[in-house]
C-alpha positions in Angstrom: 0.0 0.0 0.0 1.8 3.4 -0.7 0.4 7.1 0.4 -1.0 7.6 -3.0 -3.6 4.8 -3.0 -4.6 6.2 0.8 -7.8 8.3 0.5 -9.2 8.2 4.3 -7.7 7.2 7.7 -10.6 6.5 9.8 -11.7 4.1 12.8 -14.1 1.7 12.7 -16.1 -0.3 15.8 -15.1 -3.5 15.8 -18.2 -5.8 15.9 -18.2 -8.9 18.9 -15.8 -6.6 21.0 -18.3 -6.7 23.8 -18.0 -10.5 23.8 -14.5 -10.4 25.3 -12.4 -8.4 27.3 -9.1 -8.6 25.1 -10.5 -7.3 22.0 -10.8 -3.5 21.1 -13.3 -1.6 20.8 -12.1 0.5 18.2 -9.8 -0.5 15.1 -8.3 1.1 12.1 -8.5 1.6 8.8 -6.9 3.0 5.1 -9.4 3.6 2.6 -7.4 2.7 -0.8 -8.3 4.3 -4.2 -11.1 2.1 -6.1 -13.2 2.1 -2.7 -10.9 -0.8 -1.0 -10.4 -0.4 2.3 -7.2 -2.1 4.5 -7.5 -2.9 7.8 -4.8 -1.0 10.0 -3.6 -4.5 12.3 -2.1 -3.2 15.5 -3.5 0.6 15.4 -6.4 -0.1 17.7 -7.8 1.4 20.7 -6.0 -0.7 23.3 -2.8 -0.4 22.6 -3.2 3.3 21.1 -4.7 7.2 21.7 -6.4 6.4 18.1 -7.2 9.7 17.5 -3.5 10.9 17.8 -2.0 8.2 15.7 -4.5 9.2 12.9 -3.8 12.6 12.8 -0.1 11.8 13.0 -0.8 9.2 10.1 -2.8 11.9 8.0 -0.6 14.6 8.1 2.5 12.1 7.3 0.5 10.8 4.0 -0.1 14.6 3.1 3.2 15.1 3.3 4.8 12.6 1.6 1.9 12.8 -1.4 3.0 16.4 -1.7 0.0 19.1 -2.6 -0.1 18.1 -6.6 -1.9 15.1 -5.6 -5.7 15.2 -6.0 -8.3 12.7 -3.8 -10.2 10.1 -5.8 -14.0 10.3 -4.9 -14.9 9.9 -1.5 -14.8 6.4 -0.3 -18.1 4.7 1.4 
C-alpha cells in the first residue's frame, strides 16, 4: 500500500468486541483508491490514543503525497 492509494484514515467499531475483554473496541482503517479499504492490524484502541496516531498518520501521508496530488472520490 503506498500514500497515494490512501484516500481516508478513519476508525471503525469493531463488531463482537463486547464478547471479550481482550478485544478493542475501536480498530483502524486506510481507505485505498477504487473504494478498497485495509485494515490498520495493530493501530487499535487498546494499545493506542487512536485519534492521535491518525492525525499523525494523516498529516505524514499529506506530506509525503505532496500538494499536486488530487483525492479520488470519497470512499463509502
Amino acid at each position: 500500500m503506498a500514500w497515494e492509494e490512501v484516500q481516508d484514515i478513519r476508525p471503525e467499531p469493531l463488531r463482537g468486541s463486547d464478547l471479550s475483554a481482550f478485544l478493542p473496541n475501536v480498530v483502524v482503517y486506510a481507505y485505498l483508491a477504487g473504494g478498497r479499504r485495509k485494515l490498520l492490524m495493530h493501530l487499535n484502541d487498546k494499545a493506542y490514543d487512536i485519534d492521535h496516531e491518525i492525525a499523525v498518520m494523516r498529516a505524514a501521508g499529506a506530506e509525503l503525497r505532496g500538494t499536486g496530488s488530487v483525492p479520488d472520490a470519497p470512499v463509502a
